[in-house]
C-alpha positions as CSV (number, residue, x, y, z in Angstrom):
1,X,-7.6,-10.9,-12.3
2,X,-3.9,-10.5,-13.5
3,X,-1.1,-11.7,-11.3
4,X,2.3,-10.0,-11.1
5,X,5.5,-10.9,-9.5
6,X,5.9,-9.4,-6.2
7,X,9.6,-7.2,-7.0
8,X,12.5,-10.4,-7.9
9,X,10.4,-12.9,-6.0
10,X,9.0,-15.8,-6.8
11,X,5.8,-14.7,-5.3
12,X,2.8,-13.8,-7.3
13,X,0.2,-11.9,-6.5
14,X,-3.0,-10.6,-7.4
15,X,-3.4,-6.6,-9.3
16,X,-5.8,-6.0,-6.3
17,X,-4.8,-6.6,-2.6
18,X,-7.6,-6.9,0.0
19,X,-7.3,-4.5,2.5
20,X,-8.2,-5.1,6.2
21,X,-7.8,-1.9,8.3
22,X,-11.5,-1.7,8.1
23,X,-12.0,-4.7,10.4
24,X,-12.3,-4.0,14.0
25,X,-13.2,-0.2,14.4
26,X,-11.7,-0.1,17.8
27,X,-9.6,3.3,19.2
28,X,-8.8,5.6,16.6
29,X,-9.3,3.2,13.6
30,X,-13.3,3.1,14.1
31,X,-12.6,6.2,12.3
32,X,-12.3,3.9,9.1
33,X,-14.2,1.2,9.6
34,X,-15.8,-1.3,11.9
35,X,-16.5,-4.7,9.8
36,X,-17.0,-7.7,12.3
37,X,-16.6,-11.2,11.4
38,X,-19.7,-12.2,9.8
39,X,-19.2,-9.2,6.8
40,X,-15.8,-9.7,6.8
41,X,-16.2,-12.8,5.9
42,X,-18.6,-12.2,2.9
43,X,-15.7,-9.5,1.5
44,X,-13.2,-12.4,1.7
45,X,-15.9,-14.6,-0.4
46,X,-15.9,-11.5,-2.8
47,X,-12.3,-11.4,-3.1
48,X,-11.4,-14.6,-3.4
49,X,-14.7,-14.7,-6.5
50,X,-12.8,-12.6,-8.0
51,X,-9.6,-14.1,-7.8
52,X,-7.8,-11.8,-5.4
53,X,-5.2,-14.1,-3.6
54,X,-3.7,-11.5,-0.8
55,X,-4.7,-10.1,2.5
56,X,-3.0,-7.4,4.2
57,X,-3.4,-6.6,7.5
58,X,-1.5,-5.1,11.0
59,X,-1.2,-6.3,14.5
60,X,-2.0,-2.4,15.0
61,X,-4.8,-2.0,13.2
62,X,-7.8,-2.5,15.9
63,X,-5.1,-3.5,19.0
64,X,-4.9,-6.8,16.7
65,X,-8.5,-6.9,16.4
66,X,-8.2,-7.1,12.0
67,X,-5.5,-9.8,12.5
68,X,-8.5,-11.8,14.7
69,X,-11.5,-11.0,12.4
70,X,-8.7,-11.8,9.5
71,X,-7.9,-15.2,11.0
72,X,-11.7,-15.7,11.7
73,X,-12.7,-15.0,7.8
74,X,-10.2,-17.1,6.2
75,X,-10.8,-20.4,9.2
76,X,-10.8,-23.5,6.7
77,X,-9.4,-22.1,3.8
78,X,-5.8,-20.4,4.5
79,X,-4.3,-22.3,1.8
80,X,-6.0,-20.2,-0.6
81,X,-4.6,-17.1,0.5
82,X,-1.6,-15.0,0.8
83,X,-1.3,-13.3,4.2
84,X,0.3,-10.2,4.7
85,X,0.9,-8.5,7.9
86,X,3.1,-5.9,9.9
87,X,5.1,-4.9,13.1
88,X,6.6,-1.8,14.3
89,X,4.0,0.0,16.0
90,X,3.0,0.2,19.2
91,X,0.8,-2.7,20.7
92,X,1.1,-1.7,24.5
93,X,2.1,0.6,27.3
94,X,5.8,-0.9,27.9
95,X,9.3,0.4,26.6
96,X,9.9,-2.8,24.5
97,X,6.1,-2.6,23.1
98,X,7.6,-1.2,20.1
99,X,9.8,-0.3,17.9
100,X,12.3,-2.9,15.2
101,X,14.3,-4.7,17.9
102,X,14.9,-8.3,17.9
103,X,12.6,-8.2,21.2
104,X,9.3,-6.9,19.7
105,X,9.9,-7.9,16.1
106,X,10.0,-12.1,16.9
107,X,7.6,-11.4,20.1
108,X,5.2,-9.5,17.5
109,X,5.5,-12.3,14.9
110,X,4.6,-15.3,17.4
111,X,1.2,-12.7,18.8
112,X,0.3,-12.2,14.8
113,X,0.5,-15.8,13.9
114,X,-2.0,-15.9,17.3
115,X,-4.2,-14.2,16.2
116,X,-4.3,-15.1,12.6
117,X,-4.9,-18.6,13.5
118,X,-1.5,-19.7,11.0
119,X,1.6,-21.1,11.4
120,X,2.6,-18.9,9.1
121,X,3.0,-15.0,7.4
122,X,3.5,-15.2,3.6
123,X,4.8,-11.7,3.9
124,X,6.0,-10.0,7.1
125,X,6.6,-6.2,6.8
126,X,8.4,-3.7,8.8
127,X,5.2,-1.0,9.5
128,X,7.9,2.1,9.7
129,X,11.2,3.2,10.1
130,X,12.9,2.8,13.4
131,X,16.0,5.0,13.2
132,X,16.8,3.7,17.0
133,X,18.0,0.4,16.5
134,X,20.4,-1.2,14.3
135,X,19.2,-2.4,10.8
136,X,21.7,-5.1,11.2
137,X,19.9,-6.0,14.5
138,X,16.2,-5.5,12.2
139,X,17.2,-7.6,9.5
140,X,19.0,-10.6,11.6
141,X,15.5,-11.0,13.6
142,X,13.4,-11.0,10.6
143,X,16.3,-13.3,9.1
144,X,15.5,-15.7,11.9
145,X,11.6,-15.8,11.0
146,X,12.6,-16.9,7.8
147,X,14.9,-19.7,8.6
148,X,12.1,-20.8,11.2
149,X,9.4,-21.2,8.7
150,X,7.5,-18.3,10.7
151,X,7.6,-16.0,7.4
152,X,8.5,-16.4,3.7
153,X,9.1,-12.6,2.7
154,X,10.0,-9.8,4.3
155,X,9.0,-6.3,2.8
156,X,9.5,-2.4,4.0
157,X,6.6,0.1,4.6
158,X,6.6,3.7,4.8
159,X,10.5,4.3,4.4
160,X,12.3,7.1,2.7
161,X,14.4,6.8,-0.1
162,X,18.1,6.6,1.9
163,X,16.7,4.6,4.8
164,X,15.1,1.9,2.1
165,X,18.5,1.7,0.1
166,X,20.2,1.4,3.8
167,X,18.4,-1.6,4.2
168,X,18.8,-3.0,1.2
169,X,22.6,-2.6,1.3
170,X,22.8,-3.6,4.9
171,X,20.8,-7.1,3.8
172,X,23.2,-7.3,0.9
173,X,26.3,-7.3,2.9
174,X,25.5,-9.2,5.8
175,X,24.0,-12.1,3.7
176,X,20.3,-11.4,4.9
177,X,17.1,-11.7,3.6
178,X,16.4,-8.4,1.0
179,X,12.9,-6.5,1.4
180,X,10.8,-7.7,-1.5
181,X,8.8,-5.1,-1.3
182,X,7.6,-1.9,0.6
183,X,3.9,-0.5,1.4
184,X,3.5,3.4,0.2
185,X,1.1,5.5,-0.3
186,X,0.5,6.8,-3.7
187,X,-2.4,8.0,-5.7
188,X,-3.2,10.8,-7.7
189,X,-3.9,13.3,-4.7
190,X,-0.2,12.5,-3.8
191,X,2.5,11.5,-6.7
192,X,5.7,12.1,-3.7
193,X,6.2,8.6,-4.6
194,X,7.7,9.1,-7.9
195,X,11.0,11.1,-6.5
196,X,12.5,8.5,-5.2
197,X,10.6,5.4,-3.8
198,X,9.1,4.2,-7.4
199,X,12.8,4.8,-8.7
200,X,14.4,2.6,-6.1
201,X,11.9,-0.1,-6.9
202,X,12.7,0.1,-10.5
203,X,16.4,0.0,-9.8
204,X,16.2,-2.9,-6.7
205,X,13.3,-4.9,-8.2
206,X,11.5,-4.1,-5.6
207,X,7.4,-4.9,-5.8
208,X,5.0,-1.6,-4.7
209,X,1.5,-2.6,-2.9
210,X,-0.2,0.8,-2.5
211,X,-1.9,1.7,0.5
212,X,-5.1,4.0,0.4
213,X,-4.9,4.4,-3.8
214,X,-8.1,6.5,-3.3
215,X,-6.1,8.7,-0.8
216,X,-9.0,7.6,1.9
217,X,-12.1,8.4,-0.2
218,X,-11.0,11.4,-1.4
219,X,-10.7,10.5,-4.7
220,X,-14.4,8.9,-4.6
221,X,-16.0,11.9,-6.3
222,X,-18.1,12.5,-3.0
223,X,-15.4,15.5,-2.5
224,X,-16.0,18.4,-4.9
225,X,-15.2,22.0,-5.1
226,X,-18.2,24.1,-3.4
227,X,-19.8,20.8,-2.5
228,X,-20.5,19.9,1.3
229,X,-19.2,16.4,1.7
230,X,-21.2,13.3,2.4
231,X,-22.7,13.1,6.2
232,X,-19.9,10.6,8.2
233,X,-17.4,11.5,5.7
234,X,-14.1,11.7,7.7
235,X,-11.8,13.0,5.2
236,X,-11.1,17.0,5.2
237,X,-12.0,17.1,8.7
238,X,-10.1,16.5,11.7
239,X,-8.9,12.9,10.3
240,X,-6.2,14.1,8.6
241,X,-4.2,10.9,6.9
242,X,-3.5,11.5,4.1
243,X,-3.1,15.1,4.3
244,X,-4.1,17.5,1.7
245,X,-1.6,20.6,1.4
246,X,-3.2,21.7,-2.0
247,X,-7.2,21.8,-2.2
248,X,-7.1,23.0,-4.9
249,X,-5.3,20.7,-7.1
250,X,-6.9,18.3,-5.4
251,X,-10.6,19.0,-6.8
252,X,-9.0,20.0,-10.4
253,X,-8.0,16.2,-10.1
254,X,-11.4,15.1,-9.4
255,X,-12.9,17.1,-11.9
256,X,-10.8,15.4,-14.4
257,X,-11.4,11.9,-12.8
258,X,-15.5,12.1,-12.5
259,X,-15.5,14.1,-16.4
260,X,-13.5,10.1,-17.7
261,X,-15.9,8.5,-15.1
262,X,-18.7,9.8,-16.2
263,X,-18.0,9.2,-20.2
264,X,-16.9,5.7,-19.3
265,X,-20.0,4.7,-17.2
266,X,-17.8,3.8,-14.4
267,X,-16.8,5.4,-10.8
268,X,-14.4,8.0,-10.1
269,X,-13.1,5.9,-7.8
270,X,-12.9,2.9,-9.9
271,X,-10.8,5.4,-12.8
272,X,-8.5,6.5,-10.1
273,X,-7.9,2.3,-9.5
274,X,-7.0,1.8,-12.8
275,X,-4.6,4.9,-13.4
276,X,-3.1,4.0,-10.7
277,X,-2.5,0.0,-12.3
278,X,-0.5,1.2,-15.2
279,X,2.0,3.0,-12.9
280,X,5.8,1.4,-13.2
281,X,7.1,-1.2,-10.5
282,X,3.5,-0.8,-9.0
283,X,2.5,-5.0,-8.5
284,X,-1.0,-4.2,-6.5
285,X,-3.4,-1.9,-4.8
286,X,-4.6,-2.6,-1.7
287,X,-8.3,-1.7,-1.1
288,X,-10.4,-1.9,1.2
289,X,-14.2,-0.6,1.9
290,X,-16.7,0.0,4.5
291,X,-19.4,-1.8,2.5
292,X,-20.1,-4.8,-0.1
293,X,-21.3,-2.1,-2.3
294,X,-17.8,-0.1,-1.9
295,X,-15.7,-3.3,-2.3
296,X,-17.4,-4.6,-5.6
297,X,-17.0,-1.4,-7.2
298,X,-13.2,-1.4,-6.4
299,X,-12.7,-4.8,-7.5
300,X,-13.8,-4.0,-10.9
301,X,-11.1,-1.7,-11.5
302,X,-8.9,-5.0,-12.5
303,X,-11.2,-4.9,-15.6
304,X,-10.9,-0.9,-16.1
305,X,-8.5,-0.5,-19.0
306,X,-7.7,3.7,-19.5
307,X,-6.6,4.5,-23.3
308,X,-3.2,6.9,-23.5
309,X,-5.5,9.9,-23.9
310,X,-7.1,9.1,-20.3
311,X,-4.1,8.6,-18.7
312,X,-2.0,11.6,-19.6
313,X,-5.0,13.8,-19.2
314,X,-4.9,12.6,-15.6
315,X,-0.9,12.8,-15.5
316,X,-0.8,16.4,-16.2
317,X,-3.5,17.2,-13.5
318,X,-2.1,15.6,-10.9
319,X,1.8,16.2,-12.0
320,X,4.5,16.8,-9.2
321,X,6.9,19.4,-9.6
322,X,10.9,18.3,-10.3
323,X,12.4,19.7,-7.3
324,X,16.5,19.7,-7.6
325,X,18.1,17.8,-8.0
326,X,15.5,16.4,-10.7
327,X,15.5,19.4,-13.0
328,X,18.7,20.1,-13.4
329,X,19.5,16.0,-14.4
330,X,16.5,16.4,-16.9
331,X,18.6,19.2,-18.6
332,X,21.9,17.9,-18.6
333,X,21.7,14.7,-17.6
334,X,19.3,13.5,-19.8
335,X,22.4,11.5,-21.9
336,X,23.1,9.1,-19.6
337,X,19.9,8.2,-17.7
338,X,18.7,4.9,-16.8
339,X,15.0,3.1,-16.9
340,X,14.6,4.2,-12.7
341,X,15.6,7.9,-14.0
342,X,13.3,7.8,-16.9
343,X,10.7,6.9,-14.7
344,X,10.4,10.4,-12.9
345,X,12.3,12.3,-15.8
346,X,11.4,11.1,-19.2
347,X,8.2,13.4,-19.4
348,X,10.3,16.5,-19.0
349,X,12.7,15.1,-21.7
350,X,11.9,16.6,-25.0
């Protein structure tokens, strides 16, 4: 397992993050998964095998079910383990049950650390924007968990470009703790990333964990063009996250994945891993699986090494469009552009 450093942290963590949202299955999240504690506890023994050293979780993910099962699976051996949790969401009927204030953020913190059985969160992220309250009110509460001892990093997840830079300029002003790193989605059904979030990492030194790399399942190779998909699939059906605007490209890309797969011996899913491994600022994926079966395929991804050929067959498939502001910098900026430009740009550079 390689370990990188988690944006300008002194953290390190594992290539491969192990996902929790799996554990639980209660409300709408049964729709993913409903691992209990006994096989949660048997993926932990897998991940920790093979040297994974973080666990992410959400005190929303079950009603805080995950965090329980979570805190249950690791019992006796915490010190091994990063954990990783979130707050934001809501967790209950009232009009403070949610949200970034200084109420719910330190209230949600001491219910986490409940659940999770710890005195502790090695890395305490903000689930989703909250353009209500005050990031100077945000970052002053999670500024607080710090100096308790509560949490030892904080990180973003699921902001926008501007609202992460406000943040990050807000922290730097005030004197408070800076994001080390945010949560996206990204994956080859979805490159949205590269505008401006993988950019802003590059230029903040900022770490990327991924959520759902195989875009939940669908880059498997169970979805084809003209092919009915598994029984109990969930994806291109009413469960809708992440959304697929273009089918189409969708199964050119998994034509292109399964075609590496099946010359390499591997899964589609485990190709899609590794692409996804060499992409800048990226520091670890986080996956997660119904099965034993599932999660040992994933974890060998860490091992999956794609030659140039592979990867820029797989770049062109799944290429974004430069929307302005980004094509009219690639031809007459192109000059004057730094390593966060180049990161979007440089292909469309001659």
């Amino acid at each position: 397992m390689e370990y990188r450093q988690l944006g300008r942290s002194g953290l390190r963590v594992s290539a491969l993050t192990m996902g929790t949202m799996t554990f639980g299955g209660q409300g709408d999240f049964a729709n993913v998964g409903s691992t209990e504690t006994d096989e949660a506890r048997r993926q932990v023994d897998m991940c920790l095998d093979a040297g994974i050293n973080l666990i992410d979780t959400a005190d929303v993910y079950s009603a805080g079910r995950s965090e329980e099962i979570v805190g249950a699976a690791i019992k006796g051996r915490r010190d091994d383990v990063l954990l990783a949790t979130k707050v934001r969401m809501p967790m209950g009927p009232g009009p403070n049950d949610a949200g970034l204030s200084r109420h719910h953020i330190i209230s949600g913190c001491e219910a986490s650390l409940r659940r999770l059985g710890t005195d502790h969160v090695d890395l305490y992220q903000v689930h989703e924007w909250d353009g209500v309250t005050p990031l100077e009110e945000t970052l002053e509460a999670l500024d607080s968990l710090v100096t308790s001892g509560k949490v030892r990093y904080v990180g973003a997840s699921n902001y926008a470009g501007w609202q992460l830079m406000k943040a990050l300029g807000t922290a730097d002003r005030l004197g408070l703790p800076r994001f080390v790193s945010q949560q996206i989605y990204y994956s080859l059904q979805a490159r949205e990333a590269e505008y401006e979030l993988v950019p802003a990492a590059i230029d903040q030194g900022l770490g990327i964990l991924v959520w759902s790399p195989l875009a939940g399942g669908l880059l498997s190779g169970k979805y084809r063009r003209g092919v009915t998909a598994p029984e109990g699939s969930r994806q291109l059906t009413d469960w809708d996250e992440p959304p697929v605007y273009d089918e189409d490209k969708l199964y050119d890309t998994v034509d292109v994945l399964v075609e590496i797969a099946d010359a390499r011996g591997v899964s589609a899913a485990r190709v899609a891993l590794a692409y996804l491994l060499t992409k800048p600022a990226v520091t670890s994926l986080v996956i997660g699986a119904r099965t034993s079966e599932q999660l040992a395929d994933n974890l060998a991804a860490a091992d999956l090494t794609l030659d140039e050929d592979e990867r820029a067959r797989l770049d062109k498939v799944s290429a974004v469009p430069l929307n302005y502001p980004y094509w009219h910098q690639a031809r007459t900026a192109s000059d004057r552009l730094s390593p966060a430009d180049l990161s979007l740009l440089g292909p469309h550079i001659g």
